[in-house]
PDB file of N, CA, C and O in Angstrom:
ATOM      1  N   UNK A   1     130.113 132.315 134.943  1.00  0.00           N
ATOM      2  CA  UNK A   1     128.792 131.882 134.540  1.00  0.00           C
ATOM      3  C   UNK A   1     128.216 130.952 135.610  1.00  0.00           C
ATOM      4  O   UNK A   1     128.931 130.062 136.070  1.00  0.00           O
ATOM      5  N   UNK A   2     126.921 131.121 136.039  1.00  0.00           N
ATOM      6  CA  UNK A   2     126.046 130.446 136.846  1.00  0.00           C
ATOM      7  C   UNK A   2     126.030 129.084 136.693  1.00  0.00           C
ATOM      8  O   UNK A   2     126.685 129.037 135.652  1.00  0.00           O
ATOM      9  N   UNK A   3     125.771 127.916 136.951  1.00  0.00           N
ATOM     10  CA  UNK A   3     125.394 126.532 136.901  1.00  0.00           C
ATOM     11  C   UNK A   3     124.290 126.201 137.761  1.00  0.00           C
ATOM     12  O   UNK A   3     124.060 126.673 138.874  1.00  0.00           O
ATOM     13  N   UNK A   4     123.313 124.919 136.813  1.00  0.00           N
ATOM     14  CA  UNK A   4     122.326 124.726 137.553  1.00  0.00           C
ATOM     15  C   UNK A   4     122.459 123.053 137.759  1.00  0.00           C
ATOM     16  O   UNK A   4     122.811 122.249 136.897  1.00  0.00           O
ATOM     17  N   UNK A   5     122.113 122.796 139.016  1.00  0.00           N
ATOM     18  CA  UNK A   5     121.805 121.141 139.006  1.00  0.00           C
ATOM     19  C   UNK A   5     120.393 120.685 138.649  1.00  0.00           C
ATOM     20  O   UNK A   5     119.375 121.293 138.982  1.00  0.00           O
ATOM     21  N   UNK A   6     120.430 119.516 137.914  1.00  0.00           N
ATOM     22  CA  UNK A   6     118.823 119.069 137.672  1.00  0.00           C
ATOM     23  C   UNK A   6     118.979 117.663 137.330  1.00  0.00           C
ATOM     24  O   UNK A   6     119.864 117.160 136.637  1.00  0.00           O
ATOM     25  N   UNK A   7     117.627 116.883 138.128  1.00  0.00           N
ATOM     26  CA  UNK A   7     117.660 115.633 138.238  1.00  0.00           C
ATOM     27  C   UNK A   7     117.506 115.313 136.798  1.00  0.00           C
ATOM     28  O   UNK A   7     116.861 116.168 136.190  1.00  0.00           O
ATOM     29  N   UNK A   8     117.913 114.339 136.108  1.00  0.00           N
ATOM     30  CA  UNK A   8     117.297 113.690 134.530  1.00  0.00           C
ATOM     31  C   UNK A   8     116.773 112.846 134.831  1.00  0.00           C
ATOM     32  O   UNK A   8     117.338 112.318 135.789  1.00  0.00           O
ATOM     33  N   UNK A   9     115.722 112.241 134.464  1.00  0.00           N
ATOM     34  CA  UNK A   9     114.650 111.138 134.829  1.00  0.00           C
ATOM     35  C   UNK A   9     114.333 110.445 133.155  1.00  0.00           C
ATOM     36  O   UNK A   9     113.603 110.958 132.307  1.00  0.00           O
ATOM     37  N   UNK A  10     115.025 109.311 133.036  1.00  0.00           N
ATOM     38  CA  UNK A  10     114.471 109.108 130.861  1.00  0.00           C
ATOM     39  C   UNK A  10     113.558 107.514 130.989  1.00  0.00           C
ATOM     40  O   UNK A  10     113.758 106.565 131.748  1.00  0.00           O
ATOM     41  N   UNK A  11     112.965 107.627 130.377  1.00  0.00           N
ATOM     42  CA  UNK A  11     111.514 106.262 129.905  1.00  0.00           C
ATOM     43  C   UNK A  11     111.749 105.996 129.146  1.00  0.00           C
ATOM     44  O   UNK A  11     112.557 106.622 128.460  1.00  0.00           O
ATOM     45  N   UNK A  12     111.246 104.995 128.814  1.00  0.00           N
ATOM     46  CA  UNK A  12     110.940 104.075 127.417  1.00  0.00           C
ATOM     47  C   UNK A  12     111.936 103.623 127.062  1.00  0.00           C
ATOM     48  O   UNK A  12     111.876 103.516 125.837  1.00  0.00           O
ATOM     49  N   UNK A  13     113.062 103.205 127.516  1.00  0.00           N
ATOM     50  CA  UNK A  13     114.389 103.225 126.772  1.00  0.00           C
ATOM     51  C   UNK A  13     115.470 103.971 126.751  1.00  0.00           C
ATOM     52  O   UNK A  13     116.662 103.688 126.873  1.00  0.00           O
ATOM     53  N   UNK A  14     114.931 104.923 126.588  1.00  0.00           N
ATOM     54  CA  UNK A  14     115.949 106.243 126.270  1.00  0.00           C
ATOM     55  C   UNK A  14     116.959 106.329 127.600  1.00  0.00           C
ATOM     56  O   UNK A  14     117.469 107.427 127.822  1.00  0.00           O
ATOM     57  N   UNK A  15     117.185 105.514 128.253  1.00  0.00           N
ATOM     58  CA  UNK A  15     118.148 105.758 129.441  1.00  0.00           C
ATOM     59  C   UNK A  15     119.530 104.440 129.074  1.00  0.00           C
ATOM     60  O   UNK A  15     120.389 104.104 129.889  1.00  0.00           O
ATOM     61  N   UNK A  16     119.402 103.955 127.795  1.00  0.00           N
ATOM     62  CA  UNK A  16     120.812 103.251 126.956  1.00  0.00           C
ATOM     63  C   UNK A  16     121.517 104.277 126.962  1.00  0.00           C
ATOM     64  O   UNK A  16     122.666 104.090 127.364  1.00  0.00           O
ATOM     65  N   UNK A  17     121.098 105.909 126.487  1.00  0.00           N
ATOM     66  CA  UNK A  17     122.014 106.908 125.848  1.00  0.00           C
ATOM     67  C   UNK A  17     122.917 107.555 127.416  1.00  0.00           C
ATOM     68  O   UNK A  17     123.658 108.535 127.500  1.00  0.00           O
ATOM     69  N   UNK A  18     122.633 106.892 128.148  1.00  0.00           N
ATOM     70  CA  UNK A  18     123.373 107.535 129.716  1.00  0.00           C
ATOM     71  C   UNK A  18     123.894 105.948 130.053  1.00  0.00           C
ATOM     72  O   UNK A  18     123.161 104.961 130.119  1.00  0.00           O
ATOM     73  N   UNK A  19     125.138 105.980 130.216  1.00  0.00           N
ATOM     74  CA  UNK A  19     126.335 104.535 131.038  1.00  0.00           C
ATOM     75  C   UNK A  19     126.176 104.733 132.225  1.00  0.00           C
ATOM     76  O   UNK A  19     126.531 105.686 132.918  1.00  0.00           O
ATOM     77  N   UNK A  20     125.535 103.659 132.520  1.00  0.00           N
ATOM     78  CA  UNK A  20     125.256 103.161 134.401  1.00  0.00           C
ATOM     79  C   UNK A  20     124.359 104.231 134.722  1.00  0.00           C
ATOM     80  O   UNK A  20     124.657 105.129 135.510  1.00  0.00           O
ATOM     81  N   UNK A  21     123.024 104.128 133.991  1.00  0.00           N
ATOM     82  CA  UNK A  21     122.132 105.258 134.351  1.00  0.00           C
ATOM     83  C   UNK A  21     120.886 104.655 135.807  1.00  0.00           C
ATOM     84  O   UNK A  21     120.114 103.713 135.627  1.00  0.00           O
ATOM     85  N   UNK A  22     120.945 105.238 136.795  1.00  0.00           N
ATOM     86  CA  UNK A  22     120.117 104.280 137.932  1.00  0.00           C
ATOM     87  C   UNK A  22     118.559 104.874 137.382  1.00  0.00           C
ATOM     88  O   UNK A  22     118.054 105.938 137.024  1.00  0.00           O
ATOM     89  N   UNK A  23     118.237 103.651 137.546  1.00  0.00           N
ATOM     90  CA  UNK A  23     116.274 103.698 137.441  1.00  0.00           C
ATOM     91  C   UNK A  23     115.759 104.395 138.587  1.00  0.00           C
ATOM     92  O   UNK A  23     115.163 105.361 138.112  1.00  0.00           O
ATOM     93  N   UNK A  24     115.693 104.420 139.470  1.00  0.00           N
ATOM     94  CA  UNK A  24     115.609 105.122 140.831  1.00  0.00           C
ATOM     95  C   UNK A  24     115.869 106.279 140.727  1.00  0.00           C
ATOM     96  O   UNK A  24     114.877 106.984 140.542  1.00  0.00           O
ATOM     97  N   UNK A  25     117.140 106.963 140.782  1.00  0.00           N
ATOM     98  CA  UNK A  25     117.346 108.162 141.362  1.00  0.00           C
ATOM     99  C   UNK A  25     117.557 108.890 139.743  1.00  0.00           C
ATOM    100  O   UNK A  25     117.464 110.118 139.739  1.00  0.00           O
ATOM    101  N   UNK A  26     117.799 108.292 138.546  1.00  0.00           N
ATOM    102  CA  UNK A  26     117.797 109.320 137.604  1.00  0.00           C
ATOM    103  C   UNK A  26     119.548 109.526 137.440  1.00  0.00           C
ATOM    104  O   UNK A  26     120.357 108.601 137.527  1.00  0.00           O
ATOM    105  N   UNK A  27     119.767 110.467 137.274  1.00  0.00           N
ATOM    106  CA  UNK A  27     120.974 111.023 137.020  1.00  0.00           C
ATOM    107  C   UNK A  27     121.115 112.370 136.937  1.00  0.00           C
ATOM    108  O   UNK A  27     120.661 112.951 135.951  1.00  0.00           O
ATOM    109  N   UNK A  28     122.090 113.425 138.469  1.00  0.00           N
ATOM    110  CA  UNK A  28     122.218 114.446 137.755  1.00  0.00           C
ATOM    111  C   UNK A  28     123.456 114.952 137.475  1.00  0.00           C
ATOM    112  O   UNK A  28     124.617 114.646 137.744  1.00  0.00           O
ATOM    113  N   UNK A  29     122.625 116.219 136.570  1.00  0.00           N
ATOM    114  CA  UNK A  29     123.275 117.328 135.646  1.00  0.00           C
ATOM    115  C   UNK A  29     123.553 118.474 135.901  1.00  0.00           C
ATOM    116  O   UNK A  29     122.636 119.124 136.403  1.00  0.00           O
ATOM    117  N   UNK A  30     125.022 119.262 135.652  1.00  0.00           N
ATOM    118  CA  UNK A  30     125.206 120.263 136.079  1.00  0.00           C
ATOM    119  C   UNK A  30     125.367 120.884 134.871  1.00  0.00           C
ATOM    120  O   UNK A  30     126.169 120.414 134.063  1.00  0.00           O
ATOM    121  N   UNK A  31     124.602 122.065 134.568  1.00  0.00           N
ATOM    122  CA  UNK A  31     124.287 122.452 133.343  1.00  0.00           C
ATOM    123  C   UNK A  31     125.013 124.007 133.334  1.00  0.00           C
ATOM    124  O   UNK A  31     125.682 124.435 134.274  1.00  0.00           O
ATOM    125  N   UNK A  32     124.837 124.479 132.537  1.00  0.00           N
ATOM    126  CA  UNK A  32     125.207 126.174 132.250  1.00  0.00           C
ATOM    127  C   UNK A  32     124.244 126.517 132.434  1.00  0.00           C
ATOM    128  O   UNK A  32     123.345 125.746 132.100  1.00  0.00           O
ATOM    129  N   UNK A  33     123.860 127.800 133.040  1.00  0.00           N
ATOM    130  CA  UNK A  33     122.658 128.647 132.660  1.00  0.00           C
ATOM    131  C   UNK A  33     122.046 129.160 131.836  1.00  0.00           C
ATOM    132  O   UNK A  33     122.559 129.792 130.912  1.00  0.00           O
ATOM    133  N   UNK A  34     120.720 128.980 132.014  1.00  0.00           N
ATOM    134  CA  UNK A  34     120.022 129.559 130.634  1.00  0.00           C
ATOM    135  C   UNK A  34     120.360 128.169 129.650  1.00  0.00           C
ATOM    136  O   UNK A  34     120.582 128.341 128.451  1.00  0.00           O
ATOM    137  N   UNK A  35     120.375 127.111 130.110  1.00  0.00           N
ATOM    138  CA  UNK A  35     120.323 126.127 128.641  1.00  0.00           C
ATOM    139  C   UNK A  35     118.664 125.664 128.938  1.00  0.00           C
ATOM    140  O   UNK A  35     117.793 126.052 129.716  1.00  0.00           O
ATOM    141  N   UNK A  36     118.770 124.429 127.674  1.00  0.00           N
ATOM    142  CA  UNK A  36     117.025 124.506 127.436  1.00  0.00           C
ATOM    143  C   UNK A  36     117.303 122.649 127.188  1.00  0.00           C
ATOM    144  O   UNK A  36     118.412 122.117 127.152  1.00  0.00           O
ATOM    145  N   UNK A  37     115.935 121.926 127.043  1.00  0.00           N
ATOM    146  CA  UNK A  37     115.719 120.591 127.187  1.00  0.00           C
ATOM    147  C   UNK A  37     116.611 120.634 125.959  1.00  0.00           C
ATOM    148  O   UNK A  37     117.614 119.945 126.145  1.00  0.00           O
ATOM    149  N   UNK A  38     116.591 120.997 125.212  1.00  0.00           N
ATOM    150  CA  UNK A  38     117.188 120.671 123.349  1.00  0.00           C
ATOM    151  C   UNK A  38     118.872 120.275 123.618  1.00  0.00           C
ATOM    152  O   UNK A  38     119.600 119.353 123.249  1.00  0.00           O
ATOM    153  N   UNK A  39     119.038 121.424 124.415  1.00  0.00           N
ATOM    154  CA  UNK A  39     120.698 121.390 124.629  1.00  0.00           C
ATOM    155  C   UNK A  39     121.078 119.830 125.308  1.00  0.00           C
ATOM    156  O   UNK A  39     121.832 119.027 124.758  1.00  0.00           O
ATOM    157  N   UNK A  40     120.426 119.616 126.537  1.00  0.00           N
ATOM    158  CA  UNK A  40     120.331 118.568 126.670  1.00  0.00           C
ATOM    159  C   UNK A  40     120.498 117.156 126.173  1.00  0.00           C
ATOM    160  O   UNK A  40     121.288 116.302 126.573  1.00  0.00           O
ATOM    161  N   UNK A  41     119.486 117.075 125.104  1.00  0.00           N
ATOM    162  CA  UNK A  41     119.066 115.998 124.439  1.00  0.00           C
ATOM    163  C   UNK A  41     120.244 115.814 123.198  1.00  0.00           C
ATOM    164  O   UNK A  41     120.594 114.709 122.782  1.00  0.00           O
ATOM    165  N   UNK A  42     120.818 117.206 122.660  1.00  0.00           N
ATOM    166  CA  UNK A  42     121.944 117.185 121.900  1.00  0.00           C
ATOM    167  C   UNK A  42     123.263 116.346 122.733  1.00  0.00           C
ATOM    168  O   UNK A  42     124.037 115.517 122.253  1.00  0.00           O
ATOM    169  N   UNK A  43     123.202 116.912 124.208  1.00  0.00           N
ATOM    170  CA  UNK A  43     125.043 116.187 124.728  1.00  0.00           C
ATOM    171  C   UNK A  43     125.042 115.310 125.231  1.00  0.00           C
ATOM    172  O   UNK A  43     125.850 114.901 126.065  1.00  0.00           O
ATOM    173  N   UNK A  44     123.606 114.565 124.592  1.00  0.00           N
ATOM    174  CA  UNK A  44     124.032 113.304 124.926  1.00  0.00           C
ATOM    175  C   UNK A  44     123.271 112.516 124.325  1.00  0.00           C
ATOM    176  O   UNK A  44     122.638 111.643 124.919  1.00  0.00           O
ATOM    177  N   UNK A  45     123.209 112.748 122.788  1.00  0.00           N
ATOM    178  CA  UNK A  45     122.764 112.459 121.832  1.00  0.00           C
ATOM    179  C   UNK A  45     121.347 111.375 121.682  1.00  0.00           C
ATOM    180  O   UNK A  45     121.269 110.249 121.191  1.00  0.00           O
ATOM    181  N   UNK A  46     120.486 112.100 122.217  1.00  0.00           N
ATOM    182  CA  UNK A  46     119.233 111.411 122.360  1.00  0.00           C
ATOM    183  C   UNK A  46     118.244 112.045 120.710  1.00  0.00           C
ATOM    184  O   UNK A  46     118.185 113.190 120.261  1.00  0.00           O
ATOM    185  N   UNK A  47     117.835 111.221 120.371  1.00  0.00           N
ATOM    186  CA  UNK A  47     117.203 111.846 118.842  1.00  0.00           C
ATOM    187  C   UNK A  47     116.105 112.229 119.193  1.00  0.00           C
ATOM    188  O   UNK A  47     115.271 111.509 119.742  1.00  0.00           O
ATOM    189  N   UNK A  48     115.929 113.707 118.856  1.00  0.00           N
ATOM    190  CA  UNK A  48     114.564 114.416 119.246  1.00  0.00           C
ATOM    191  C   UNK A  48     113.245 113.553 118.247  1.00  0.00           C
ATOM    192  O   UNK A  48     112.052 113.812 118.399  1.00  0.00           O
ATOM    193  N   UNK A  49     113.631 112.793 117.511  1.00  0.00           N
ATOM    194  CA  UNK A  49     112.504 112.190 116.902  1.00  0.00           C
ATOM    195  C   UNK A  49     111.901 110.804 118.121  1.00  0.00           C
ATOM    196  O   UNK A  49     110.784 110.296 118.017  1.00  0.00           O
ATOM    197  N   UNK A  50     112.908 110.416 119.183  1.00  0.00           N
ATOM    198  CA  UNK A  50     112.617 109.684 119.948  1.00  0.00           C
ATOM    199  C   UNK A  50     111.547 110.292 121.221  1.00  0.00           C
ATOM    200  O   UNK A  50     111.137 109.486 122.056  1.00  0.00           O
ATOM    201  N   UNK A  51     111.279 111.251 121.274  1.00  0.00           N
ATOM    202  CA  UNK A  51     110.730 111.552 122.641  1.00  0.00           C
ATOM    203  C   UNK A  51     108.923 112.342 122.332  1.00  0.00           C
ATOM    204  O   UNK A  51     108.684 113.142 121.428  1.00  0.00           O
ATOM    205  N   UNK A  52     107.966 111.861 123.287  1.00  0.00           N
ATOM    206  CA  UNK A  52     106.859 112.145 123.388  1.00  0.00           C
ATOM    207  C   UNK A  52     106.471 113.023 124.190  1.00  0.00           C
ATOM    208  O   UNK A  52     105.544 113.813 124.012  1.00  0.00           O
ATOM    209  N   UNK A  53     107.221 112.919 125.189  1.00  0.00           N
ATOM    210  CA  UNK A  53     107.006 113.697 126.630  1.00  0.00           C
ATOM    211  C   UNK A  53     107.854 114.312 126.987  1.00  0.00           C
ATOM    212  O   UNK A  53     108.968 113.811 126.836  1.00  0.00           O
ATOM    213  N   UNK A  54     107.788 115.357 127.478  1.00  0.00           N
ATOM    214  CA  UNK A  54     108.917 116.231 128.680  1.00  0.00           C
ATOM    215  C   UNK A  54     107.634 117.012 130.182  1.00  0.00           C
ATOM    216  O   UNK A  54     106.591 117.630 130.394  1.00  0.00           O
ATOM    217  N   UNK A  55     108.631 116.433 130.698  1.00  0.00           N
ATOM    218  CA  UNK A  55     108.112 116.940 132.065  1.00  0.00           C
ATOM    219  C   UNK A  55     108.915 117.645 132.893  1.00  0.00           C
ATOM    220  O   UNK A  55     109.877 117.183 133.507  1.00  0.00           O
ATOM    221  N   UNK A  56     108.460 118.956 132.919  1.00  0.00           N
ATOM    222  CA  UNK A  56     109.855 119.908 134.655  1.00  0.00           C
ATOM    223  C   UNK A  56     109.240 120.266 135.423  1.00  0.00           C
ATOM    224  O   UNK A  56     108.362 121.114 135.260  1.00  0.00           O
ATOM    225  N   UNK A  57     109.604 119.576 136.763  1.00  0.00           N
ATOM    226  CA  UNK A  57     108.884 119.335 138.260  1.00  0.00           C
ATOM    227  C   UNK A  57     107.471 119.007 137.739  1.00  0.00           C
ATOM    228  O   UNK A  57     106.631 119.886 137.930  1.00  0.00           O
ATOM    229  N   UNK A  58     107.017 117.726 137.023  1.00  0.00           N
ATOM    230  CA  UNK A  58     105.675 117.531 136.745  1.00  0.00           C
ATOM    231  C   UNK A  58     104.523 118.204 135.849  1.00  0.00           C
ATOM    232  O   UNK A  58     103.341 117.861 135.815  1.00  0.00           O
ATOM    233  N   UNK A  59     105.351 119.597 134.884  1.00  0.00           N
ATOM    234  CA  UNK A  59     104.810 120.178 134.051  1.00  0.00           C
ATOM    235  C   UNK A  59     105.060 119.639 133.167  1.00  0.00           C
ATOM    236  O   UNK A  59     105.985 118.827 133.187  1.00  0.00           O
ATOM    237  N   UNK A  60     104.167 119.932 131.790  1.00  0.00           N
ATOM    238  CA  UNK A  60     104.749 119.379 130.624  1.00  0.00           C
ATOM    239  C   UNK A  60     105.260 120.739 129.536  1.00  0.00           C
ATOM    240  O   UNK A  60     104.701 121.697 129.001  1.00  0.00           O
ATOM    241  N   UNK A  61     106.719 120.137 129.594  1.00  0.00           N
ATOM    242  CA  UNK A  61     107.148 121.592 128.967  1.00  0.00           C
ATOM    243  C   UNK A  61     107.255 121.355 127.333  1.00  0.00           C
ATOM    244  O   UNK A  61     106.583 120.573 126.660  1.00  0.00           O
ATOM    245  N   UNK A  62     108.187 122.162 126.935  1.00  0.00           N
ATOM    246  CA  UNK A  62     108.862 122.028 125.359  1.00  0.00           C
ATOM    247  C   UNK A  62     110.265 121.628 125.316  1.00  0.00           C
ATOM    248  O   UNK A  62     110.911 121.227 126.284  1.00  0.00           O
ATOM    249  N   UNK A  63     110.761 121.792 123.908  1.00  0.00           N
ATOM    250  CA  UNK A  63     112.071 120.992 123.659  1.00  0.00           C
ATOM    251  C   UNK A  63     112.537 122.286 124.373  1.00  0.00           C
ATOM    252  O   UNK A  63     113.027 122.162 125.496  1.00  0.00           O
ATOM    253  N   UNK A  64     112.435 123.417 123.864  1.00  0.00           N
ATOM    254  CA  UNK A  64     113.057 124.988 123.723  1.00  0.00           C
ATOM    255  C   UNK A  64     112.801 125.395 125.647  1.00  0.00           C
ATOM    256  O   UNK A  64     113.330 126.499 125.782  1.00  0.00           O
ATOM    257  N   UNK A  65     112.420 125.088 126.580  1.00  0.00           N
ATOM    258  CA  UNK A  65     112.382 125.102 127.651  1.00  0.00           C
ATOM    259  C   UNK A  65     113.714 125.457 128.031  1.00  0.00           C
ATOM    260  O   UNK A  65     114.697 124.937 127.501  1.00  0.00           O
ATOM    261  N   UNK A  66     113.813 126.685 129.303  1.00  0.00           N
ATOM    262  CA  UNK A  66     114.558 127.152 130.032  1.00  0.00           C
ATOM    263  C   UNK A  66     115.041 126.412 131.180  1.00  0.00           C
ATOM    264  O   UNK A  66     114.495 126.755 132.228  1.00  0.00           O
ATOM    265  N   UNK A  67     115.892 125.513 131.282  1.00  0.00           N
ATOM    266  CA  UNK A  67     115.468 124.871 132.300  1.00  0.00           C
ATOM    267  C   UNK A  67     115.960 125.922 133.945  1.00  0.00           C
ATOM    268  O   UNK A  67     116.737 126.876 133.904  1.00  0.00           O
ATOM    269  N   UNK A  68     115.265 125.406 135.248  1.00  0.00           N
ATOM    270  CA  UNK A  68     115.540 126.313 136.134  1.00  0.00           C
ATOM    271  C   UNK A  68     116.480 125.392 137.595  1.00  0.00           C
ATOM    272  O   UNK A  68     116.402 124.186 137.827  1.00  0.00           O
ATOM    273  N   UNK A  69     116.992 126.032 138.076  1.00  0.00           N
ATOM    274  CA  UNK A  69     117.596 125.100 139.186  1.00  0.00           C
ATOM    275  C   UNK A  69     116.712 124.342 140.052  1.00  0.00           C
ATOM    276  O   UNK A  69     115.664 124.720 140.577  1.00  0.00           O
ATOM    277  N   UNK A  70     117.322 123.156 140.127  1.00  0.00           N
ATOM    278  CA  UNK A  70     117.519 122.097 140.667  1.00  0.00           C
ATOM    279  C   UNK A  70     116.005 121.206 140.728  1.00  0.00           C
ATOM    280  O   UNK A  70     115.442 120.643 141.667  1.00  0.00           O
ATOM    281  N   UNK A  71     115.522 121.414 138.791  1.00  0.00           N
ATOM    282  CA  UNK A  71     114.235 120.894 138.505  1.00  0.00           C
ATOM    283  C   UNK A  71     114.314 119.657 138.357  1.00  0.00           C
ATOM    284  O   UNK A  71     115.514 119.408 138.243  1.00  0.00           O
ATOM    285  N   UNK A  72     113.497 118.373 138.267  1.00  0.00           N
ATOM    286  CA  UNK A  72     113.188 117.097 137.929  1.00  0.00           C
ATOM    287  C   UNK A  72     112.902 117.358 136.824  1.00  0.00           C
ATOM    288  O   UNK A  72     111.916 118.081 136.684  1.00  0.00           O
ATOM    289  N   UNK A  73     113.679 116.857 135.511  1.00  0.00           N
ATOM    290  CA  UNK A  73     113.011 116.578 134.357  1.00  0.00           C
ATOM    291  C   UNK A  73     112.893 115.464 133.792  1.00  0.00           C
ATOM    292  O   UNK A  73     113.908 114.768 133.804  1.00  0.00           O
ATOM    293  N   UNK A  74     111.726 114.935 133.151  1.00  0.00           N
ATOM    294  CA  UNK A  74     111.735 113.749 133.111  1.00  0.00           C
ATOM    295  C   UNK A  74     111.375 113.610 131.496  1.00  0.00           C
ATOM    296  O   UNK A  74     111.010 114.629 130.910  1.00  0.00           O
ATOM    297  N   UNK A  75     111.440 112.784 131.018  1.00  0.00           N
ATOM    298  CA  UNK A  75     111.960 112.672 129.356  1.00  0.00           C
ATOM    299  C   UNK A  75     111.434 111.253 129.265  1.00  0.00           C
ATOM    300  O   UNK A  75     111.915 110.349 129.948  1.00  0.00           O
ATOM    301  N   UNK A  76     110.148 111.018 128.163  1.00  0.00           N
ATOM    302  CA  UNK A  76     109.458 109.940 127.697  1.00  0.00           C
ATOM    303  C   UNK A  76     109.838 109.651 126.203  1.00  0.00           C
ATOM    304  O   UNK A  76     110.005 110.467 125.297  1.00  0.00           O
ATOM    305  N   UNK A  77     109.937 108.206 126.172  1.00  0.00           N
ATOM    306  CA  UNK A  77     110.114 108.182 124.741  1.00  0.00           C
ATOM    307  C   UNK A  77     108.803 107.712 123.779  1.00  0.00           C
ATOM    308  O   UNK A  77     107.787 107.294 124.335  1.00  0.00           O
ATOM    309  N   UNK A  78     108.877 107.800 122.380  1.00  0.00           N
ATOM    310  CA  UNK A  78     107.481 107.418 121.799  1.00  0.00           C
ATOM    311  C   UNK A  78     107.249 105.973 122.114  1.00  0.00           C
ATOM    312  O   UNK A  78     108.212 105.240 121.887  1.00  0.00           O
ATOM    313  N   UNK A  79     106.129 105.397 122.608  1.00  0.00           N
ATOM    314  CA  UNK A  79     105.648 104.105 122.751  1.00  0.00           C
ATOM    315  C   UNK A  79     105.134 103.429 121.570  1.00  0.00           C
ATOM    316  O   UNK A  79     104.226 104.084 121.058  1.00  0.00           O
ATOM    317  N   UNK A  80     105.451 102.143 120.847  1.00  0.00           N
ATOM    318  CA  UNK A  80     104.871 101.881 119.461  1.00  0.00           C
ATOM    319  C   UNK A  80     104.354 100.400 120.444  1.00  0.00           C
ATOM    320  O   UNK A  80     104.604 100.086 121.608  1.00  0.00           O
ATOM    321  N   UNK A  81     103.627  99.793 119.476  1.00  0.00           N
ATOM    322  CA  UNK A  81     103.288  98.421 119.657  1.00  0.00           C
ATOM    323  C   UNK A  81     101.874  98.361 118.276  1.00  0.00           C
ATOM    324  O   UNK A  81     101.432  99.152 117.443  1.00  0.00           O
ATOM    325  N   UNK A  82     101.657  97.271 118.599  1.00  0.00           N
ATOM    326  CA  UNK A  82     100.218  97.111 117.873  1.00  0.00           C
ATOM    327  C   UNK A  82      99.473  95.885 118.245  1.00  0.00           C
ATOM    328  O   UNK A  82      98.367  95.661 117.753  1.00  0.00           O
TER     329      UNK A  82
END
């Protein structure tokens, strides 16, 4: 089976759920092929109720997204305040 590398890029917080995650360069991932943002967000237990945004190479994709080799994805979380 194929493997893909891809940068992870996470906001708002959401970069607690990754140990010694660098602000800078992100963190990457060597994935299986054919997985999607969801798979993702499952192995490494980020709660899909946490996130607003997804971005691959600067698009804004879906959870269900294919991801493709050696994309930037970047992962926002919901912003609250008042």
């Amino acid at each position: 089976m194929d493997n893909l590398n891809i940068t992870l890029k996470l906001y708002g917080g959401l970069d607690k759920y990754i140990k010694n995650y660098d602000h800078e360069k992100g963190v990457t991932l060597r994935l299986d092929f054919n997985e999607r943002i969801v798979n993702i967000l499952e192995k490494i237990d980020i709660p899909k109720n946490r996130i607003s945004l997804i971005m691959a190479d600067d698009k804004i994709v879906s959870l269900n997204y294919a991801i493709k080799n050696n994309e930037i994805i970047k992962i926002y979380s919901q912003i609250g305040g008042g």
